[in-house]
MARZATOR-498950 format. One record per residue: x, y, z of N, C-alpha, C, CB in turn; residue in one letter; residue number from 1. Coordinates in pm, whole numbers, always signed. Each point is the difference from the previous one (the first is absolute). Glycine has a CB too. Layout:
BEGIN
@nxx X; nyy Y; nzz Z; caxx X; cayy Y; cazz Z; cxx X; cyy Y; czz Z; cbxx X; cbyy Y; cbzz Z; resn A; resi NUM
...
// end
This chain:
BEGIN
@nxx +886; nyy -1599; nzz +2389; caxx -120; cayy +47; cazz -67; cxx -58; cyy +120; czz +74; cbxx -46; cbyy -232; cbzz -85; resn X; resi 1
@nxx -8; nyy +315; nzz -39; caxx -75; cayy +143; cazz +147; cxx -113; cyy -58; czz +24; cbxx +62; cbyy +256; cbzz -73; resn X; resi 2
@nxx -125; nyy -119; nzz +122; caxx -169; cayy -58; cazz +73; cxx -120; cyy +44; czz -119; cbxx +68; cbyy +66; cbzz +309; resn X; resi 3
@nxx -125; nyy -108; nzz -258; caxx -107; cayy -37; cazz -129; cxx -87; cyy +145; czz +36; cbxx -29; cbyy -331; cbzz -19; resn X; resi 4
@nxx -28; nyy +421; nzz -62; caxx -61; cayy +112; cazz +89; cxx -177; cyy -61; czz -94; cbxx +267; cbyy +283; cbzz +57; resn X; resi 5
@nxx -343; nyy -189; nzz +64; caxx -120; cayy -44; cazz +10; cxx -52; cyy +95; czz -101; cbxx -9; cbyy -99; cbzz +241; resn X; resi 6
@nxx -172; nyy +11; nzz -273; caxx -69; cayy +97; cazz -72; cxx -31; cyy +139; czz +29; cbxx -66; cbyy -182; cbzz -46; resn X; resi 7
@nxx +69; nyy +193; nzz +191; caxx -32; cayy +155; cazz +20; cxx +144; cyy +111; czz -13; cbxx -215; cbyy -98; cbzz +181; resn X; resi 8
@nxx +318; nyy +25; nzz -179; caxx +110; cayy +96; cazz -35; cxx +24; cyy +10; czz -108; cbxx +85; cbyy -26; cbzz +154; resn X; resi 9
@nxx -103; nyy -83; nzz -266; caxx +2; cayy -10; cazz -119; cxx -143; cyy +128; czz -54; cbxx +131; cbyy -303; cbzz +23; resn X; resi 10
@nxx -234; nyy +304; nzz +19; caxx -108; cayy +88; cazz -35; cxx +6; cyy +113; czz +42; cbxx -114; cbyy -149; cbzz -10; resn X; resi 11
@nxx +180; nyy +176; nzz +158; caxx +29; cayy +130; cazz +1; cxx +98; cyy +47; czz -32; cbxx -111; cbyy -4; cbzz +116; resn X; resi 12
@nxx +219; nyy -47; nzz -194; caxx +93; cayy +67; cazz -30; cxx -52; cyy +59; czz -146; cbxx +180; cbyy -142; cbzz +155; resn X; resi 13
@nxx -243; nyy +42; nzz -225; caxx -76; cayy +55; cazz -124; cxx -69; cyy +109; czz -1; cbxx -16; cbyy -187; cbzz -43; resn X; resi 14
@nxx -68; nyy +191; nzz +159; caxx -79; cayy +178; cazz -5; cxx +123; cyy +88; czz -29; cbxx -206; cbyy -17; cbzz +211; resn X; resi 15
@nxx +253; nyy +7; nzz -58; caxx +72; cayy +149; cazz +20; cxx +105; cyy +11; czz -128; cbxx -9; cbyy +2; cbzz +296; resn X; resi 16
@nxx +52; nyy -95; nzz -371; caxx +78; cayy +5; cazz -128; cxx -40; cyy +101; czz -133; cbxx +36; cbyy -242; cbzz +86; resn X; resi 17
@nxx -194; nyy +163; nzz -68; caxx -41; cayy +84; cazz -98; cxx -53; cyy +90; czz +37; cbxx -10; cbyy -129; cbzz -117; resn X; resi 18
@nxx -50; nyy +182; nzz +236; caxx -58; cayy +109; cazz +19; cxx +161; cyy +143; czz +39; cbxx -290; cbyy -190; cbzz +102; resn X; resi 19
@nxx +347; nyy +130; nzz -41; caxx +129; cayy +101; cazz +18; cxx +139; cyy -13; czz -34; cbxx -123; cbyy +38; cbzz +154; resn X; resi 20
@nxx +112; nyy -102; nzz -311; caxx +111; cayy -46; cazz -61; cxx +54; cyy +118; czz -27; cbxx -69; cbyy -207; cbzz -84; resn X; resi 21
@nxx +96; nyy +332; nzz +59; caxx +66; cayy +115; cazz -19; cxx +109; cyy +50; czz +139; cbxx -230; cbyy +54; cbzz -170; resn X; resi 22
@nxx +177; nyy -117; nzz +288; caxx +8; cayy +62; cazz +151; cxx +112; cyy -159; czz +7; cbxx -310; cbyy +182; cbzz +123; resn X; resi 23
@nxx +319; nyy -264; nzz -158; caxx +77; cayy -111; cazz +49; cxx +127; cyy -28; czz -66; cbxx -203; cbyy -85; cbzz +60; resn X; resi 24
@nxx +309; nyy +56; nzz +34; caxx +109; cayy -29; cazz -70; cxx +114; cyy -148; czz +30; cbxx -47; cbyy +276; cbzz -12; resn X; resi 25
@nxx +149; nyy -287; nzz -35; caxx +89; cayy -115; cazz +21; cxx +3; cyy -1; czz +138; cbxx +139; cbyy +7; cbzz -203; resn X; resi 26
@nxx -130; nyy +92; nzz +251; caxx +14; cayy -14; cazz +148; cxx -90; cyy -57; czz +92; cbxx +105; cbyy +167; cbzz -46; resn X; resi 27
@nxx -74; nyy -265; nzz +128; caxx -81; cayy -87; cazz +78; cxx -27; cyy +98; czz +134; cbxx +108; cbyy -252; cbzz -103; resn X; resi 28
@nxx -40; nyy +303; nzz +152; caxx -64; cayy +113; cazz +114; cxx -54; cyy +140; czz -55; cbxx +176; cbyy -96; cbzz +166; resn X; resi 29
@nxx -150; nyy +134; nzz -276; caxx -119; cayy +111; cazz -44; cxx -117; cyy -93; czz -38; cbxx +160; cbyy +202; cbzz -106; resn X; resi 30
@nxx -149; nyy -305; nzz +49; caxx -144; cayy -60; cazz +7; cxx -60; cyy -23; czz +104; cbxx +47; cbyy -83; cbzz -154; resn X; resi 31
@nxx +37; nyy +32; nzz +267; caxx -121; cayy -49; cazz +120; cxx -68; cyy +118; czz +21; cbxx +125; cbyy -176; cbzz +138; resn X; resi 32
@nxx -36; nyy +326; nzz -100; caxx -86; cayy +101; cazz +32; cxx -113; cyy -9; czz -87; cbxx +175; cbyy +137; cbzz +81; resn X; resi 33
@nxx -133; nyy -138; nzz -174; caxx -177; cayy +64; cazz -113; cxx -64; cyy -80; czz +16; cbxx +44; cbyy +100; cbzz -195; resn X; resi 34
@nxx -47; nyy -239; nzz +248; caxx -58; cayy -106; cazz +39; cxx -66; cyy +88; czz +107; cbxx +154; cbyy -217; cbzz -71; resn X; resi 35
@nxx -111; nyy +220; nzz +148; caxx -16; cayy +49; cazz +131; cxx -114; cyy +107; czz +18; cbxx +243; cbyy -52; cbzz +24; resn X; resi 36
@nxx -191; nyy +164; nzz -102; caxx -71; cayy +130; cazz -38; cxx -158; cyy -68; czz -57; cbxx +260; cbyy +167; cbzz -81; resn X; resi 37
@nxx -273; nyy -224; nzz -71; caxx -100; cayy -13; cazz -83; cxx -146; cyy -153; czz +77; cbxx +248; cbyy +113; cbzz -245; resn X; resi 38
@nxx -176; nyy -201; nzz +316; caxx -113; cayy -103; cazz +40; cxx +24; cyy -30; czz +114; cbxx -39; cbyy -92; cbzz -186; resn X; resi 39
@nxx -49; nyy +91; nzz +266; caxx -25; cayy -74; cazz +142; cxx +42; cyy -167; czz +25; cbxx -206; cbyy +177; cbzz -1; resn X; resi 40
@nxx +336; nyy -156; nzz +48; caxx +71; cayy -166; cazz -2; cxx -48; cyy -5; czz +142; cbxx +252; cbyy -28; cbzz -171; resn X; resi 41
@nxx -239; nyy -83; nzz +207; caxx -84; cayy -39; cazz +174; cxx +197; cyy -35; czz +80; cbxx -369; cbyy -207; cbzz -87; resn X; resi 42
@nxx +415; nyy +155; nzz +19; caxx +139; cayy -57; cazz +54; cxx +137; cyy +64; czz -86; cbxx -141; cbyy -244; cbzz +66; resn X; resi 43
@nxx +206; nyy +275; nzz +1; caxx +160; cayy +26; cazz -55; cxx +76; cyy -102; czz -90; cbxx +22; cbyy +112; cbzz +216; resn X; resi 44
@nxx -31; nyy -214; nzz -158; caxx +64; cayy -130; cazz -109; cxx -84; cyy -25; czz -158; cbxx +62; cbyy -148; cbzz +254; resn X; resi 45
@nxx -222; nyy +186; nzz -228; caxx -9; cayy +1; cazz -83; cxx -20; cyy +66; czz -108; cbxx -7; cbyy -105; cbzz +123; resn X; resi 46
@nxx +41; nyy +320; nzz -110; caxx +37; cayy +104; cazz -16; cxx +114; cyy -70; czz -68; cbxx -106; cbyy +163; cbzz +179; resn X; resi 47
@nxx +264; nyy -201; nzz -84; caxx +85; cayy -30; cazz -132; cxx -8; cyy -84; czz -76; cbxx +110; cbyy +69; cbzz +85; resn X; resi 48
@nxx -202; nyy -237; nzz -93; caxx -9; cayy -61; cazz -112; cxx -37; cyy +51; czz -94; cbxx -16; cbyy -134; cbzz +97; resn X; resi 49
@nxx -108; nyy +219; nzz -48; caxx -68; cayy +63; cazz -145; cxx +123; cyy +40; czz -63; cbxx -240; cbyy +103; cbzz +75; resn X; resi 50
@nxx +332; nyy +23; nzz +49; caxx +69; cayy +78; cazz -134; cxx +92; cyy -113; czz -55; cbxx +12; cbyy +270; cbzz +96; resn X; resi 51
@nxx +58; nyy -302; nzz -55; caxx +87; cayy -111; cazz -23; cxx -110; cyy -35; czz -151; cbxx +126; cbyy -100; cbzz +309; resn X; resi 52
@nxx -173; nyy +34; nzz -288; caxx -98; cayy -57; cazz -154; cxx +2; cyy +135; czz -119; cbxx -220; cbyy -172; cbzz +172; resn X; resi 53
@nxx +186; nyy +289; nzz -90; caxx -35; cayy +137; cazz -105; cxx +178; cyy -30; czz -63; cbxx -225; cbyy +246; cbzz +174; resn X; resi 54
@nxx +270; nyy -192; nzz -128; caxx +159; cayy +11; cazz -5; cxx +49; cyy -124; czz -167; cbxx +30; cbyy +44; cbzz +373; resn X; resi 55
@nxx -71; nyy -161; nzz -257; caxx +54; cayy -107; cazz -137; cxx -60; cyy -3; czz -71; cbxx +80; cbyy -127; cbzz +71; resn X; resi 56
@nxx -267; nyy +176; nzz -117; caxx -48; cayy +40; cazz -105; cxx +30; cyy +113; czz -41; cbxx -133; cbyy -122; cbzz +42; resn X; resi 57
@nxx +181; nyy +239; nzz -40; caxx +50; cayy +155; cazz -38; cxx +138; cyy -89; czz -88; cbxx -85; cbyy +229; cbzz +265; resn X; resi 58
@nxx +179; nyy -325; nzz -215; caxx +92; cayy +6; cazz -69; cxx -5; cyy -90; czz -134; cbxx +101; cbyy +69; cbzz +215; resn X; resi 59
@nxx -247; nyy -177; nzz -185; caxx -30; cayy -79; cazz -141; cxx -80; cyy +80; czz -78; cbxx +6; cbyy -220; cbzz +92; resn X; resi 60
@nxx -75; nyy +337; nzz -22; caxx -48; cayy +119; cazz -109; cxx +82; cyy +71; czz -55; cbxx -161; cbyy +25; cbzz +100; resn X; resi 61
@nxx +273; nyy -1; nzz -42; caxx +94; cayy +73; cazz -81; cxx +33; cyy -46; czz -171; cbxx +97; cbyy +35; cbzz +257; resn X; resi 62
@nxx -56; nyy -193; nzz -250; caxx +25; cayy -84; cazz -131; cxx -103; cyy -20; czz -77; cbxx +151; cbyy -108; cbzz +98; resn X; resi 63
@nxx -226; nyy +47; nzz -23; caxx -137; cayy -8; cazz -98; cxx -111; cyy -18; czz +62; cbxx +106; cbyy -89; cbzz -160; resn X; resi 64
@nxx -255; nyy +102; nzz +107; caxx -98; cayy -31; cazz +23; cxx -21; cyy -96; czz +131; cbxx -12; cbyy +58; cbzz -240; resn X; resi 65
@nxx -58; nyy -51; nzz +328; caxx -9; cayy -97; cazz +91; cxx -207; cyy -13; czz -21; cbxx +296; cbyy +76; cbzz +200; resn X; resi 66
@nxx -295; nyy -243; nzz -207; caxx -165; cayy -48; cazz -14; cxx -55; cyy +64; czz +129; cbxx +22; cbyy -255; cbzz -129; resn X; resi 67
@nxx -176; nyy +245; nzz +110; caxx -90; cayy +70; cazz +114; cxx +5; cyy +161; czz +2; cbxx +48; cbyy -212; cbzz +147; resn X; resi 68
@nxx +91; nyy +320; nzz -142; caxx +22; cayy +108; cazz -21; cxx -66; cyy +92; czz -107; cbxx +170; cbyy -102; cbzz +100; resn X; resi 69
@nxx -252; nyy +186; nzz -102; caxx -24; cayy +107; cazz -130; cxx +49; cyy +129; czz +46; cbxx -216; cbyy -107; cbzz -97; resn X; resi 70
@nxx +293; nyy +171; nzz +78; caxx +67; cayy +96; cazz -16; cxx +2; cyy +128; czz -76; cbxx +65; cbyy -172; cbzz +60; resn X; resi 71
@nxx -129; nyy +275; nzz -59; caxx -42; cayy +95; cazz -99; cxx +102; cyy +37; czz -54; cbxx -172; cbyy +68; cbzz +92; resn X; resi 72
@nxx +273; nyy -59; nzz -36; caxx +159; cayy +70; cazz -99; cxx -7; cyy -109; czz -82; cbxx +198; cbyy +129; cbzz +170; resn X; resi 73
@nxx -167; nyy -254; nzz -153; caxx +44; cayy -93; cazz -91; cxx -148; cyy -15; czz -92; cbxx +211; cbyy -132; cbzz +175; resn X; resi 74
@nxx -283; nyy +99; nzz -132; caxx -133; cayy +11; cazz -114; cxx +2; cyy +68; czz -54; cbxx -120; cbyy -55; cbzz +72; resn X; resi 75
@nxx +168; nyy +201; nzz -93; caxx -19; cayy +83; cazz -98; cxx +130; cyy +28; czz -78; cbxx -189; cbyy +88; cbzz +130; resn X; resi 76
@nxx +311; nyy -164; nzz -72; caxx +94; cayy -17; cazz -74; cxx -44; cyy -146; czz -134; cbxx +169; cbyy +122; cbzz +248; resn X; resi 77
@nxx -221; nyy -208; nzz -183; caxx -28; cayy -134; cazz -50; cxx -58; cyy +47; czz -167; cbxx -70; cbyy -139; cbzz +282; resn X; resi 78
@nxx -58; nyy +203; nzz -205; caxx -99; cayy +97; cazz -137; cxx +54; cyy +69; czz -78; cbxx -149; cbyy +38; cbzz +114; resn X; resi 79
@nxx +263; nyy +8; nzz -70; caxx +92; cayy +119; cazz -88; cxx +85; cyy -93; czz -97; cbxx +36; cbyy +204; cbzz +207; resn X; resi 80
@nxx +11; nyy -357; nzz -164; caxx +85; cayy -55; cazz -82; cxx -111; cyy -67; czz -62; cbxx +232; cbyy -11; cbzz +118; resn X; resi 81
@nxx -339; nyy -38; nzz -80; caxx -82; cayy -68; cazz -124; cxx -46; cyy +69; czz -75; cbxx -56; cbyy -143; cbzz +96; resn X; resi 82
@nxx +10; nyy +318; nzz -130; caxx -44; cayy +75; cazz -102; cxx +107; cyy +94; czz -70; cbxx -215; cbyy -20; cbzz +120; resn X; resi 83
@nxx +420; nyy -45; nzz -71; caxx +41; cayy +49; cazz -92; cxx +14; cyy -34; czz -193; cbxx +75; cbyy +42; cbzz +257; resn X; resi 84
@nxx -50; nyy +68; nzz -318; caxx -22; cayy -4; cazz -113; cxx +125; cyy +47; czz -54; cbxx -236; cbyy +14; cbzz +21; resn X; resi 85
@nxx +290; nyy -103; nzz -90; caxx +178; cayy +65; cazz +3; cxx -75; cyy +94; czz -147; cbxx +275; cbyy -259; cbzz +102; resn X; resi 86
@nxx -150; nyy +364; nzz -133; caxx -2; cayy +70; cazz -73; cxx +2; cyy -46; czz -166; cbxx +84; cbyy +113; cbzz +214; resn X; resi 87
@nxx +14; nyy -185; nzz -197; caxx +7; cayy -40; cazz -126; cxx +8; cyy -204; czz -9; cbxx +139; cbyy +298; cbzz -51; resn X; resi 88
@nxx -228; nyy -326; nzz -31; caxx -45; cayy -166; cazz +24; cxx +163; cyy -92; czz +0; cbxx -289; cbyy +24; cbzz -169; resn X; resi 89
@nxx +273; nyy -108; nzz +215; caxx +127; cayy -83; cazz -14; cxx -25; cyy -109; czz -141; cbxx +50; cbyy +14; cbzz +300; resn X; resi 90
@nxx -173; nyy +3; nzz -353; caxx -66; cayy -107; cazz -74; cxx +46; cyy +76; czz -104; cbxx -208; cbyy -118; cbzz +119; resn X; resi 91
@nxx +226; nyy +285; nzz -179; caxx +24; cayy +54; cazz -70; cxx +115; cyy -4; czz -78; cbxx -136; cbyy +72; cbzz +117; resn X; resi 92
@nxx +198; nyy -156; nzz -155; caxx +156; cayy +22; cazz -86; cxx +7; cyy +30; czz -171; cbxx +84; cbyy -185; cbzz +188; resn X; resi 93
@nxx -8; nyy +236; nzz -188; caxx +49; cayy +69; cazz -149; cxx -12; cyy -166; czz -84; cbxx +224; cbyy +260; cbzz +88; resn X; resi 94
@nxx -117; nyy -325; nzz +12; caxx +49; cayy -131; cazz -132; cxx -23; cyy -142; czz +96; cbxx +246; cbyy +154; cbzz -164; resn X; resi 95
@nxx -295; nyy -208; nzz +153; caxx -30; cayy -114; cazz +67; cxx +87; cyy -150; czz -75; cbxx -260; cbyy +146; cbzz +68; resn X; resi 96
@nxx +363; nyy -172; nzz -12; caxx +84; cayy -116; cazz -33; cxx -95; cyy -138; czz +20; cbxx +235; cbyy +138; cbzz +82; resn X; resi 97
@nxx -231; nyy -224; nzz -142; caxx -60; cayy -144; cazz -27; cxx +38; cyy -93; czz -66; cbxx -134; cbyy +89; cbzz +21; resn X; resi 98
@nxx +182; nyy -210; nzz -10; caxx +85; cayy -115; cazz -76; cxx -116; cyy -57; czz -98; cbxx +187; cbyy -78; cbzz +215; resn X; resi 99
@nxx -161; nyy -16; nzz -288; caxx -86; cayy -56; cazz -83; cxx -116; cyy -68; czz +56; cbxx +182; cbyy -11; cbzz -130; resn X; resi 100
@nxx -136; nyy -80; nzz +250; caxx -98; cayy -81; cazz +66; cxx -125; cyy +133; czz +0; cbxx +187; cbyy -203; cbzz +172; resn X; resi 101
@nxx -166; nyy +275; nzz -81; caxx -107; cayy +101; cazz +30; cxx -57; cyy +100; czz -100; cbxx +101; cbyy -25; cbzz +200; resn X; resi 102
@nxx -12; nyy +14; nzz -303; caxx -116; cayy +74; cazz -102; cxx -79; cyy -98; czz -55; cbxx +137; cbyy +183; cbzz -74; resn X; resi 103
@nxx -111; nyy -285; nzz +82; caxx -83; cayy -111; cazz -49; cxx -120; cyy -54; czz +75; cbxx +200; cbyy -48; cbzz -92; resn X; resi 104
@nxx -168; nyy +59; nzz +195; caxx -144; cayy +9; cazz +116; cxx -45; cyy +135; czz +5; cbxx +78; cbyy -178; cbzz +170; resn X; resi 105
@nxx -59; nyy +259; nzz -199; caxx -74; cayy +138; cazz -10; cxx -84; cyy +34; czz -113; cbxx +177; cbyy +70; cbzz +116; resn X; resi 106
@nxx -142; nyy -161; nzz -223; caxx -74; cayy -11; cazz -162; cxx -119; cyy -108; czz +17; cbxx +244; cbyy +42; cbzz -158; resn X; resi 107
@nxx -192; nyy -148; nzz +271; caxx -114; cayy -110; cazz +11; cxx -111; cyy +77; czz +49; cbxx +144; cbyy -206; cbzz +55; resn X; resi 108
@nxx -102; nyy +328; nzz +23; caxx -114; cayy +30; cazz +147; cxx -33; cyy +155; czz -84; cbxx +135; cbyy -136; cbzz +310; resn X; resi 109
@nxx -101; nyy +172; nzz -457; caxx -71; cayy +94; cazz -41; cxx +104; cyy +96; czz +45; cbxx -247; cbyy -89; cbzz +4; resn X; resi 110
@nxx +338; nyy +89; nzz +50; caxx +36; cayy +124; cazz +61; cxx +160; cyy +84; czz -74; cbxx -142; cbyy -131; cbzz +247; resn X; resi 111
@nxx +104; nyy +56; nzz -424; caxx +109; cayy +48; cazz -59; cxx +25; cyy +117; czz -84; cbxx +8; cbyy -197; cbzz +28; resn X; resi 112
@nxx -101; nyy +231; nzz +0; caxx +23; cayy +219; cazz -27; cxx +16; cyy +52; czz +101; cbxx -148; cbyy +61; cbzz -159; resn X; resi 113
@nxx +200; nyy -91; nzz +247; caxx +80; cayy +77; cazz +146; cxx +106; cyy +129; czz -77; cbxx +27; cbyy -281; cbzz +189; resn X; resi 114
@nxx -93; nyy +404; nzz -179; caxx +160; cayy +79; cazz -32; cxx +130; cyy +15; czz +102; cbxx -161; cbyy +142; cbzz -129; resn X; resi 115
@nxx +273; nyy -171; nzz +69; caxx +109; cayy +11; cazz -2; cxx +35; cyy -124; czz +70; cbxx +6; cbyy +242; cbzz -27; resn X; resi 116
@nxx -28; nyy -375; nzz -35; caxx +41; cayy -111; cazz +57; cxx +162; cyy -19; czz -94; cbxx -294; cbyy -110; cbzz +76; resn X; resi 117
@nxx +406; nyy +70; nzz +0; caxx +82; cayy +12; cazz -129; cxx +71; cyy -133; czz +64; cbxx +32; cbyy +295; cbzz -104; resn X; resi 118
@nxx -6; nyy -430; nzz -19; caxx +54; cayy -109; cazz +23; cxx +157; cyy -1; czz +41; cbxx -187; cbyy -70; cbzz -149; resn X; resi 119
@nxx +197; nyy -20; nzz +259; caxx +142; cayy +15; cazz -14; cxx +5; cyy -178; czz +17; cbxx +86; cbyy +297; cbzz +115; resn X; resi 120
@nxx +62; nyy -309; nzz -99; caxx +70; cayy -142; cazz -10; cxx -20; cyy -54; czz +111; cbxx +165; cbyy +47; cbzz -137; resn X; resi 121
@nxx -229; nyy -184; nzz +130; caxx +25; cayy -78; cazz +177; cxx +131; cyy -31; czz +16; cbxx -212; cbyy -129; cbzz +21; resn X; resi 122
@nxx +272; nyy +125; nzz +121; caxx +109; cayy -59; cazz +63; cxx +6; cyy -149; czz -56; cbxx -21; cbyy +157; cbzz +214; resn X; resi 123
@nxx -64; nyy -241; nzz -120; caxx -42; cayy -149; cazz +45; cxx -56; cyy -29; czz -109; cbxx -40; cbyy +2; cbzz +236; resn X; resi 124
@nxx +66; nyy -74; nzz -356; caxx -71; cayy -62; cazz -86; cxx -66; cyy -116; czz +8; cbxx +123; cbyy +107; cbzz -84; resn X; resi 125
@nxx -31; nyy -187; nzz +130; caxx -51; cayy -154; cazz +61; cxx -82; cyy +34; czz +195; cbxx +285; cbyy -170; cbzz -182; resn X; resi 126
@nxx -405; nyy +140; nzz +163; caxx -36; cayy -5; cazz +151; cxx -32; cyy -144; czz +47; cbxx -97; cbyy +238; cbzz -16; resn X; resi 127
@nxx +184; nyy -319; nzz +105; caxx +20; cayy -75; cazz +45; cxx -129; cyy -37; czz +139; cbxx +261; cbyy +65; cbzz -127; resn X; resi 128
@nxx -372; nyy -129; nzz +121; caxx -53; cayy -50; cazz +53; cxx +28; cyy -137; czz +112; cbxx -83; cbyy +139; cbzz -194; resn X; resi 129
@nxx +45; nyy -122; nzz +311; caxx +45; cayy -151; cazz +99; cxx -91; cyy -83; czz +45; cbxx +158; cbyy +107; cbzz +87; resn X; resi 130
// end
């Protein structure tokens, strides 16, 4: 089993993440430096846990999102995928295929002047319940 790292390496690795996430990389000894460079560590061992921690968080930021983290690149990527607007609707089709069952629930629910609904044949006639 590894070692369990503490709240203060766990918290300072979070600053310097987000404050100099552009400046940090996979690399565990270019991180200690910027460690080194950006906050006043009191001890060396615990200079490399931090990076050591930056390091294995840089590489679960790489895949995805990591909790506690806000990140301005990724936030404004995040914003960019929730206000896209595709060009043309996917809801939009010329001819919309539908078996009998479903035009028949679409007439119950009012919704049987849909243009271009056009019937076709079910596969499965018998649906077998267990």
């Amino acid at each position: 089993m590894g070692r369990v790292r503490t709240k203060t390496i766990k918290k300072a690795a979070k600053v310097i993440i987000e404050k100099y996430y552009t400046r940090l990389t996979m690399d565990f000894h270019t991180n200690k430096r910027i460690c080194e460079e950006v906050a006043i560590i009191p001890t060396k061992s615990l200079r490399n846990k931090i990076a050591g921690y930056v390091t294995h968080l840089m590489g679960r930021l790489r895949h995805s999102q990591v909790r506690g983290i806000s990140i301005k690149l990724q936030e404004e990527e995040r914003e960019r995928r929730d206000n896209y607007v595709p060009a043309v609707s996917a809801l939009e089709q010329d001819i919309i295929e539908v078996d009998h069952l479903t035009k028949d629930m679409l007439k119950m629910l009012e919704f049987h002047n849909i243009n271009g609904l056009q019937l076709t044949q079910s596969t499965a006639q018998n649906y077998r319940r267990n």
